[in-house]
N, C-alpha and C positions, 0 to 999 in steps of 0.2 A: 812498299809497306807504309801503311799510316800509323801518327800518332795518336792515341787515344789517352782520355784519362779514369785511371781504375785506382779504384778503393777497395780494400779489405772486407769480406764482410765483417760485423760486428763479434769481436772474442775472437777474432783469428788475427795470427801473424805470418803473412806472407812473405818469401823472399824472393829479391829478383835472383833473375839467373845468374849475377857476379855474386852472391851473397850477402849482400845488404839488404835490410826490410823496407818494405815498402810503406810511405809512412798510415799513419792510422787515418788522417787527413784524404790520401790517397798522393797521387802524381801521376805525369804523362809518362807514356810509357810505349817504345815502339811496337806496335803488333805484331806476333812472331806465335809459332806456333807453341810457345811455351806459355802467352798470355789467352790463347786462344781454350790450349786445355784448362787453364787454370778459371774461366770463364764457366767450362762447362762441370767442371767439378765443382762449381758454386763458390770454389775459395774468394774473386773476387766478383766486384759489381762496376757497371761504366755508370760514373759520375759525373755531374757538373762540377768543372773546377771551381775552386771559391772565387769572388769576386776581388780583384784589386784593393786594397785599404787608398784612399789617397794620402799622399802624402801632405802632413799639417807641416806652413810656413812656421818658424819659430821667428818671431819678431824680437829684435835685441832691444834692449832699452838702452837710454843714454846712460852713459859710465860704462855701460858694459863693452868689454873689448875680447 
């Protein structure tokens, strides 16, 4: 099975199959027949995951410790 990333449509809350929601952002999610019906019942949509933020250096000034 592969990984995919799926989102919510818009105004709905989906839950995985352990009972947590899936967030509104979306997430990866292993393909399974339980994401497969939820695909085609329109609850959710395959996504591009967001992109990385980079991480910003915080540069210390002197005195600071």
């Amino acid at each position: 099975m592969s990984k995919v990333y799926l989102k919510p449509r818009k105004g709905l809350r989906v839950r995985r199959p352990d009972g947590r929601l899936l967030p509104e952002a979306g997430g990866h999610v292993q393909m399974s027949s339980y994401w497969r019906r939820r695909l085609r019942d329109g609850d959710v949509e395959k996504a591009a995951p967001p992109k990385a933020q980079p991480k910003i250096a915080v540069q210390k000034e002197e005195g600071d410790k």
